[in-house]
PDB file as gemmi writes it, atoms N, CA and C in Angstrom:
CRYST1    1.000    1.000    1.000  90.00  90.00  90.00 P 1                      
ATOM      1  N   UNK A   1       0.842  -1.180   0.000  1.00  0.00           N  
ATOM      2  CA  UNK A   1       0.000   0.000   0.000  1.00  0.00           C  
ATOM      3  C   UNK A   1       0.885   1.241   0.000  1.00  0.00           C  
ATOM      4  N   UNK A   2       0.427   2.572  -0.695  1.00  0.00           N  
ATOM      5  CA  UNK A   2       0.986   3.582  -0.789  1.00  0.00           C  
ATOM      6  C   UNK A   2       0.305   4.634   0.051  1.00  0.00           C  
ATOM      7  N   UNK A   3       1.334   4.624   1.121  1.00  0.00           N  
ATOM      8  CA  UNK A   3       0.776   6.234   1.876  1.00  0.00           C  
ATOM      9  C   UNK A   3       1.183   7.130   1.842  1.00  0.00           C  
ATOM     10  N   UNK A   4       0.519   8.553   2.036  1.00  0.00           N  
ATOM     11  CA  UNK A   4       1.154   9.742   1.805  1.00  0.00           C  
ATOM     12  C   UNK A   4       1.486  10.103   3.615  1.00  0.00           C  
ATOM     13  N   UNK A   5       2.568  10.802   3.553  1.00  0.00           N  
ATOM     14  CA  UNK A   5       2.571  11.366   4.628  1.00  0.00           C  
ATOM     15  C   UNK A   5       2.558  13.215   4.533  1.00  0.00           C  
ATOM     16  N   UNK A   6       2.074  13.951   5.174  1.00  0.00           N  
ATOM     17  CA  UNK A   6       2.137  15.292   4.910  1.00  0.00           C  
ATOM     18  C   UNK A   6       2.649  15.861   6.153  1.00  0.00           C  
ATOM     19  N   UNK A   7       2.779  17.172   6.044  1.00  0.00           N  
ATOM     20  CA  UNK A   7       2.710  18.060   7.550  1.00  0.00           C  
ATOM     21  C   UNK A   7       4.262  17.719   7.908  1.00  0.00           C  
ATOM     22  N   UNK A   8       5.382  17.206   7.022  1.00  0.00           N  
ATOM     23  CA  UNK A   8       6.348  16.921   7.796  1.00  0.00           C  
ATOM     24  C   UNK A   8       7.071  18.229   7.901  1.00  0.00           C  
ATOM     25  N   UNK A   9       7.805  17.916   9.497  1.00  0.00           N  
ATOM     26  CA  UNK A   9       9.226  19.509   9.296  1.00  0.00           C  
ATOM     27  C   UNK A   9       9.728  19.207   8.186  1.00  0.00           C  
ATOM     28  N   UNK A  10      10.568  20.725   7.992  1.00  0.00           N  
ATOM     29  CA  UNK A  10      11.532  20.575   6.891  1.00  0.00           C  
ATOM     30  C   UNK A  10      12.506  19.686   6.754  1.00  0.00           C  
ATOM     31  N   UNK A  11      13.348  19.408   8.081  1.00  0.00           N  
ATOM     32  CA  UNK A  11      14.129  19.175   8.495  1.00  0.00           C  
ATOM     33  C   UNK A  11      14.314  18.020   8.533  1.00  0.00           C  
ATOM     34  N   UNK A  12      13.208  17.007   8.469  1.00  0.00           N  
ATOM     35  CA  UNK A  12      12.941  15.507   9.093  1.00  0.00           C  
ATOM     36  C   UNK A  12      13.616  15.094   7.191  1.00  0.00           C  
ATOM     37  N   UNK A  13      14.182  14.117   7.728  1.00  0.00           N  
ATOM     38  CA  UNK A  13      15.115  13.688   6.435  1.00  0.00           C  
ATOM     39  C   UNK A  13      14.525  12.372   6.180  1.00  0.00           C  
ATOM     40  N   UNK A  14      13.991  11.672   4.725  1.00  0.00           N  
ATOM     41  CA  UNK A  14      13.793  10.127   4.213  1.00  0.00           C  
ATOM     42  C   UNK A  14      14.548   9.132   5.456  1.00  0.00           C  
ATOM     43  N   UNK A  15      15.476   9.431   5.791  1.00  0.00           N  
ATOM     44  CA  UNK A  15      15.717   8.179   7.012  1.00  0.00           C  
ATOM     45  C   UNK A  15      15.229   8.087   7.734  1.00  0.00           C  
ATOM     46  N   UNK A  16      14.798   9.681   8.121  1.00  0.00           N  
ATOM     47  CA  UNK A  16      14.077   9.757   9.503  1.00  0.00           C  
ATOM     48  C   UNK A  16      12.598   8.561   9.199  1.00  0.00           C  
ATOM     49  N   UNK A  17      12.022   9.255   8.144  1.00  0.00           N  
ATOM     50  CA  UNK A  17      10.796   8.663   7.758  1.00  0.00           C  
ATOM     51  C   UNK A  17      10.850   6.965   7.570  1.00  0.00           C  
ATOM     52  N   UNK A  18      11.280   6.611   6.885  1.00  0.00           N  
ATOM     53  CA  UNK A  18      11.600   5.295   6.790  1.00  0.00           C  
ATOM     54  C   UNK A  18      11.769   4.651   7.944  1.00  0.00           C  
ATOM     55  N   UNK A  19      12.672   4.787   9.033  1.00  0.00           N  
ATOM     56  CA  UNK A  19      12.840   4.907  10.416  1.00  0.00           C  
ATOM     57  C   UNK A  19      11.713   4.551  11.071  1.00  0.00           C  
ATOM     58  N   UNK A  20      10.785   5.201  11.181  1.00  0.00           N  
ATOM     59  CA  UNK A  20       9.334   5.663  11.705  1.00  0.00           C  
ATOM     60  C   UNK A  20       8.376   4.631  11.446  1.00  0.00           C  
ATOM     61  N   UNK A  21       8.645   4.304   9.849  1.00  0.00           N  
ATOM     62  CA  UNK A  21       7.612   3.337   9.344  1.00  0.00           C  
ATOM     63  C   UNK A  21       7.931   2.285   9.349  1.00  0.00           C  
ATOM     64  N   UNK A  22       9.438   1.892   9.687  1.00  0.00           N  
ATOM     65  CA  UNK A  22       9.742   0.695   9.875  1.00  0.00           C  
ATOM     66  C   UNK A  22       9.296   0.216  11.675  1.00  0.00           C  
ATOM     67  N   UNK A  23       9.326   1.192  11.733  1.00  0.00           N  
ATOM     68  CA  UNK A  23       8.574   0.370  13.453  1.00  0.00           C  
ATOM     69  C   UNK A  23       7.212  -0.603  13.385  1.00  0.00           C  
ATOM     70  N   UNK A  24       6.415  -0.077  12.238  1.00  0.00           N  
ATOM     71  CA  UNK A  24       5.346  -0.493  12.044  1.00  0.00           C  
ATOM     72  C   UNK A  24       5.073  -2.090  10.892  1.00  0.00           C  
ATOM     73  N   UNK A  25       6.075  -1.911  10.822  1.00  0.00           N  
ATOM     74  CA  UNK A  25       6.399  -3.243   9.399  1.00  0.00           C  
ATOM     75  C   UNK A  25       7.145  -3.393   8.413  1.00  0.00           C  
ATOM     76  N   UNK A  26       7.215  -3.622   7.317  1.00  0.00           N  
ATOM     77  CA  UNK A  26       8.042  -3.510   6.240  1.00  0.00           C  
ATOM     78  C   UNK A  26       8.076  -2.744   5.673  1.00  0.00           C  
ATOM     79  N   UNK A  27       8.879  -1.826   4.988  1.00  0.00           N  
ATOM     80  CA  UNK A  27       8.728  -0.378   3.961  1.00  0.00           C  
ATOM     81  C   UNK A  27       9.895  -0.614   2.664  1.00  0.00           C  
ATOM     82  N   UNK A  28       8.892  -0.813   1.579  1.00  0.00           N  
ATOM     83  CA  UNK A  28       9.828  -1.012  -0.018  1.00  0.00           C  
ATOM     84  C   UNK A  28      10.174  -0.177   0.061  1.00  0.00           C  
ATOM     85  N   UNK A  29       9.576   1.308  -0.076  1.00  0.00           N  
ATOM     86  CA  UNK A  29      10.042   2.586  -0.629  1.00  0.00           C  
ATOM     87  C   UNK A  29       9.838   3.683   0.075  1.00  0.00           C  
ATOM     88  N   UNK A  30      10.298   4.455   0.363  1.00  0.00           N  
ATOM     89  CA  UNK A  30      10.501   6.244   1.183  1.00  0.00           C  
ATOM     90  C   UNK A  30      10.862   6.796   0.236  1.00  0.00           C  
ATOM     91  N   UNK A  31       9.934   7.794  -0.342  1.00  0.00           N  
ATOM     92  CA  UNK A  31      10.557   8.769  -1.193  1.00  0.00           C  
ATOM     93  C   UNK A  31       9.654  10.407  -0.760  1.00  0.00           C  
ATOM     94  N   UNK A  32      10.624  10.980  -0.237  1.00  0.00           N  
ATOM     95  CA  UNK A  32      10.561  12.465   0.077  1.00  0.00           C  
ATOM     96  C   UNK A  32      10.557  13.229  -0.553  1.00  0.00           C  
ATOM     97  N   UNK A  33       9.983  14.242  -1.081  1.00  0.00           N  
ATOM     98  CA  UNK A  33       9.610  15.358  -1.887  1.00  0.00           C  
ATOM     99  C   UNK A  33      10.368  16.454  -1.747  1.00  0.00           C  
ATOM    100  N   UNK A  34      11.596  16.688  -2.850  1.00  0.00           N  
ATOM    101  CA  UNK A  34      12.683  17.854  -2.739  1.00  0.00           C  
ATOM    102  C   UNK A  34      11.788  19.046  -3.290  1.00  0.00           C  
ATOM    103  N   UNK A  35      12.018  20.203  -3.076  1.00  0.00           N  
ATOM    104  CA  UNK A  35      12.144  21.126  -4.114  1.00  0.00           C  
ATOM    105  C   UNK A  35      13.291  21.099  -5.081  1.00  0.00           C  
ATOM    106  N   UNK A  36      13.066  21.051  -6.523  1.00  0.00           N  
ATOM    107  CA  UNK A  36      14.155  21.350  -7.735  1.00  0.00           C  
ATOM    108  C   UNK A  36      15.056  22.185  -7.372  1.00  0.00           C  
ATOM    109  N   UNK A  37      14.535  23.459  -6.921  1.00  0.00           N  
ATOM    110  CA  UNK A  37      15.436  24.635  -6.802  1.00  0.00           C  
ATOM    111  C   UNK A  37      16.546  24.682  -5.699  1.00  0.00           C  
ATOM    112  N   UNK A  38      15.630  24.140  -4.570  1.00  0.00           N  
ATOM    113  CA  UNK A  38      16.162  24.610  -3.669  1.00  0.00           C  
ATOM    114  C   UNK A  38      17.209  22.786  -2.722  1.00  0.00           C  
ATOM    115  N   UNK A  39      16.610  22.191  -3.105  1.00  0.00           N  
ATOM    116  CA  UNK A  39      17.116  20.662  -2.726  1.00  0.00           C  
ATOM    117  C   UNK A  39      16.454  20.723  -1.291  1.00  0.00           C  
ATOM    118  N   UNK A  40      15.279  21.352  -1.102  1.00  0.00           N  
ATOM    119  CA  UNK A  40      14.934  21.374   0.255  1.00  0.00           C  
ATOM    120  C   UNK A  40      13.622  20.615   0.171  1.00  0.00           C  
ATOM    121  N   UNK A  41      13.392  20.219   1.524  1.00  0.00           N  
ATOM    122  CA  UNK A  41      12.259  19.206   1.918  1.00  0.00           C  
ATOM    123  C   UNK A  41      10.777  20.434   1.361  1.00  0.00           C  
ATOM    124  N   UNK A  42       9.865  19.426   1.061  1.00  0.00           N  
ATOM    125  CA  UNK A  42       8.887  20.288   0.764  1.00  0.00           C  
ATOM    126  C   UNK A  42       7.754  19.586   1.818  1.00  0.00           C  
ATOM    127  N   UNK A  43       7.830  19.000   2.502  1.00  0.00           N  
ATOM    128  CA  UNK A  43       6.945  18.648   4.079  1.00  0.00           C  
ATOM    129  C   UNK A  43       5.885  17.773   3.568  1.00  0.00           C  
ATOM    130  N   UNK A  44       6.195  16.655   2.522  1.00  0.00           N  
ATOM    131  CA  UNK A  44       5.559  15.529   2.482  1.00  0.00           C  
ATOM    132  C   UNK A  44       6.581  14.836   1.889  1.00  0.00           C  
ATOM    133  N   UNK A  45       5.871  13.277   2.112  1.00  0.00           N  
ATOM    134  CA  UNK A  45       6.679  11.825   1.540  1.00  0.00           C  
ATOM    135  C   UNK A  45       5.680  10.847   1.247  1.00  0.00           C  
ATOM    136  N   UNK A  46       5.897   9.909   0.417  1.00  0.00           N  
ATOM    137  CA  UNK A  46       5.425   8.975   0.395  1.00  0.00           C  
ATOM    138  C   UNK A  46       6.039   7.283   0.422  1.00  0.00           C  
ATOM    139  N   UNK A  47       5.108   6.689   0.794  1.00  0.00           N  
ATOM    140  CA  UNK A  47       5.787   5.184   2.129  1.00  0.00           C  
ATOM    141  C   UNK A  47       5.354   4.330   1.176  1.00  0.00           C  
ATOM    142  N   UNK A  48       5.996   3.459   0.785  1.00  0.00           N  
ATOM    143  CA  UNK A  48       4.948   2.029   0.246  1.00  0.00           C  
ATOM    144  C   UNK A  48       5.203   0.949   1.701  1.00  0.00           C  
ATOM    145  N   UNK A  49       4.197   0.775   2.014  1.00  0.00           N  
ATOM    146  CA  UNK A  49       4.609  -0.892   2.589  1.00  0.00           C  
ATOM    147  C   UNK A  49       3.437  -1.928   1.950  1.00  0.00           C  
ATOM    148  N   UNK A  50       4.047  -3.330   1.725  1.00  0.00           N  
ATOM    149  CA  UNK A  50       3.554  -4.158   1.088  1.00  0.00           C  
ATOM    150  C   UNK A  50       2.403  -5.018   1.436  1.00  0.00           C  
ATOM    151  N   UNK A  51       2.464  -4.875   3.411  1.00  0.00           N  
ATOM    152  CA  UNK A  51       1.670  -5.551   4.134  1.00  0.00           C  
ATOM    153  C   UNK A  51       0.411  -4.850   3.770  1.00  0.00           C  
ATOM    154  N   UNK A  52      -0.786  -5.263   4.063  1.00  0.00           N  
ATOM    155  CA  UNK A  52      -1.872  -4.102   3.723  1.00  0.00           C  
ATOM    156  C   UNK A  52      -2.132  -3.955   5.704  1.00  0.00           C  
ATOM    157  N   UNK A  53      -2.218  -4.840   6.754  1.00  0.00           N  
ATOM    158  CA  UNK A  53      -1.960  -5.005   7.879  1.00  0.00           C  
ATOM    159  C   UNK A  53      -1.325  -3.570   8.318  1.00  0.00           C  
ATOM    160  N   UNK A  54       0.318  -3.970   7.751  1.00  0.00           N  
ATOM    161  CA  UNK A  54       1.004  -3.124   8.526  1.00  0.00           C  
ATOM    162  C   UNK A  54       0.579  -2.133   8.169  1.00  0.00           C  
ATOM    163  N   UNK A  55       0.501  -1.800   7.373  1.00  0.00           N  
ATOM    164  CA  UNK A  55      -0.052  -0.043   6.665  1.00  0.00           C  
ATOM    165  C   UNK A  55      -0.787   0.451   7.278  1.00  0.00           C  
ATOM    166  N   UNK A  56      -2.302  -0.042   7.240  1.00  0.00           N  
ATOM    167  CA  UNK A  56      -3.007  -0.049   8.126  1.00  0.00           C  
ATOM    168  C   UNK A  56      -2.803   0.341   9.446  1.00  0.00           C  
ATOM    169  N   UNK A  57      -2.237  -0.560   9.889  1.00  0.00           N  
ATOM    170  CA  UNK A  57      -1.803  -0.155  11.696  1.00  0.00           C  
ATOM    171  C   UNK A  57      -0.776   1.368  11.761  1.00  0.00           C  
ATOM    172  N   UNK A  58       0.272   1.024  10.924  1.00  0.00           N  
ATOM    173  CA  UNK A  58       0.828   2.607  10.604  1.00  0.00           C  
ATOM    174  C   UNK A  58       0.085   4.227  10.307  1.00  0.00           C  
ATOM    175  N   UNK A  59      -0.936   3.611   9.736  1.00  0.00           N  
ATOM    176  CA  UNK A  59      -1.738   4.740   9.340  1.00  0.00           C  
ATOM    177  C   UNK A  59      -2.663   5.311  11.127  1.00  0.00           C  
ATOM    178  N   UNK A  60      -3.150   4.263  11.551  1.00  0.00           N  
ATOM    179  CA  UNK A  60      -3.329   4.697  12.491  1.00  0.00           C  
ATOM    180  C   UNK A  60      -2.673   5.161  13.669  1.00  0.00           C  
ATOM    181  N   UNK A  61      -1.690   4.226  13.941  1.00  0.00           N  
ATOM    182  CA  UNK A  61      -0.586   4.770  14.754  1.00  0.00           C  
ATOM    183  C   UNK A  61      -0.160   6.328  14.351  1.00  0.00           C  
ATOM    184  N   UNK A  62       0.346   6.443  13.163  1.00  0.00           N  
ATOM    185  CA  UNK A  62       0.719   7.593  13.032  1.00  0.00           C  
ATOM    186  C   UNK A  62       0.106   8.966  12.906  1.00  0.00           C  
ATOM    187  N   UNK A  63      -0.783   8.328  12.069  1.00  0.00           N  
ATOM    188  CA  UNK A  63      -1.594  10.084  11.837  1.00  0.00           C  
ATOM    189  C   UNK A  63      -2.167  10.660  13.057  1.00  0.00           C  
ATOM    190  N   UNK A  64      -1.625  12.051  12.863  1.00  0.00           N  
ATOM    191  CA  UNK A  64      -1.727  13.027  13.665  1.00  0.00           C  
ATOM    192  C   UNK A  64      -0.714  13.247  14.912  1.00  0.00           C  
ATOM    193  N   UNK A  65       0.542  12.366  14.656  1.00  0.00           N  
ATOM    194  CA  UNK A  65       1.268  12.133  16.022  1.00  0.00           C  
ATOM    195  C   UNK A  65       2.441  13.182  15.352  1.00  0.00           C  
ATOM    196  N   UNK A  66       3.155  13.611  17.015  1.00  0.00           N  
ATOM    197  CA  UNK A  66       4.287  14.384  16.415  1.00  0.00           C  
ATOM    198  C   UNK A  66       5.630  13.870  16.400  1.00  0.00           C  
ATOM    199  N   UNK A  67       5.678  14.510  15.418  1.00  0.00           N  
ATOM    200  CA  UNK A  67       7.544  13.396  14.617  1.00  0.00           C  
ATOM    201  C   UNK A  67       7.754  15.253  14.435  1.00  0.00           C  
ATOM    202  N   UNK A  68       9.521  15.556  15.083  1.00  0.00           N  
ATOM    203  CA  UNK A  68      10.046  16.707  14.969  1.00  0.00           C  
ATOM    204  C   UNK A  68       8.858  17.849  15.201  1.00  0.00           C  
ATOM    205  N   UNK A  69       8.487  17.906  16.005  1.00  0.00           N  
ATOM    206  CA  UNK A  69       7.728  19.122  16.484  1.00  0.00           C  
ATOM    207  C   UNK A  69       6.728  19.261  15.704  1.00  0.00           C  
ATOM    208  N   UNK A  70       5.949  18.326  14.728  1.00  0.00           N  
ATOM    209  CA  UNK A  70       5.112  18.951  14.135  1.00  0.00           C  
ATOM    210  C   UNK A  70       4.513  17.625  13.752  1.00  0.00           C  
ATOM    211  N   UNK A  71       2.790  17.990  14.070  1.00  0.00           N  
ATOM    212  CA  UNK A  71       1.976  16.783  13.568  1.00  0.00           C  
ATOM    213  C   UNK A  71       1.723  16.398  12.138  1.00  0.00           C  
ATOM    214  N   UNK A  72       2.374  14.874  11.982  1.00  0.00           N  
ATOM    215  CA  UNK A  72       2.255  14.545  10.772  1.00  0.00           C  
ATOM    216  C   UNK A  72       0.506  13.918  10.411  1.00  0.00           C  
ATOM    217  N   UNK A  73       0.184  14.274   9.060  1.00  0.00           N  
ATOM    218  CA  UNK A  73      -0.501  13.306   8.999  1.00  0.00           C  
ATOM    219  C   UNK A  73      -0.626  12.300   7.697  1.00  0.00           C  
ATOM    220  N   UNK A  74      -1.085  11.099   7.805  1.00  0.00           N  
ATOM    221  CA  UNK A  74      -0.886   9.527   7.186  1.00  0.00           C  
ATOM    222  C   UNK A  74      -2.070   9.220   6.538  1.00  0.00           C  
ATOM    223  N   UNK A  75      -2.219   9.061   5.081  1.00  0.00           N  
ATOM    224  CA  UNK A  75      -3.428   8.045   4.712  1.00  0.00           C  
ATOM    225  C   UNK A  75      -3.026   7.596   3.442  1.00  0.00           C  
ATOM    226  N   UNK A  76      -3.760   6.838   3.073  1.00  0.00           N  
ATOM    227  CA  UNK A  76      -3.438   6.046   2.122  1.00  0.00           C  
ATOM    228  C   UNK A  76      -4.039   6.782   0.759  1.00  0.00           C  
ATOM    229  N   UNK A  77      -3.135   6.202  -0.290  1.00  0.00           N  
ATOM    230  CA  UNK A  77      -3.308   7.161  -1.240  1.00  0.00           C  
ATOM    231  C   UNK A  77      -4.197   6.227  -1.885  1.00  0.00           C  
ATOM    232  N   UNK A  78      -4.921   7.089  -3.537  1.00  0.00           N  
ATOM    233  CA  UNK A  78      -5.832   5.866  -3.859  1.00  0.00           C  
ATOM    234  C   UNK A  78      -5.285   5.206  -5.113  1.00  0.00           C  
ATOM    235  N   UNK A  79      -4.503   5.172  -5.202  1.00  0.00           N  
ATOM    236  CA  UNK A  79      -3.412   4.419  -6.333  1.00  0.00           C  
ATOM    237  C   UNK A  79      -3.130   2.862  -5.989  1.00  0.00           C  
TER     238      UNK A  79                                                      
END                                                                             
């Protein structure tokens, strides 16, 4: 399953994220959203994990919790 995550700090880096979602289960892919210009975080990512379970439980666990000072939030995309 593919989730979006939004609301992230700038600051919080793809490891961080990956990190996070690996508590919850398996994660194929972390891919964080640069700006072109600037090589800076643009305060979303998106997670694949394969389990539909773990996702699930991630999605709830996570959304709305704070990671780096700022509440993220998690749902599944419809892809």
């Amino acid at each position: 399953m593919k989730l979006l995550v939004r609301n992230l700090e700038r600051t919080t880096s793809e490891h961080d994220i990956r990190a996070l979602f690996s508590t919850h289960g398996t994660v194929t892919e972390c891919n964080l959203v640069l700006d072109q210009l600037t090589g800076l975080s643009k305060g979303f990512a998106f997670v694949e994990m394969p389990d539909e379970n773990e996702a699930k439980s991630a999605v709830e666990k996570l959304n709305m919790a704070v990671v780096d000072k700022s509440k993220i939030r998690v749902k599944i995309t419809q892809n």
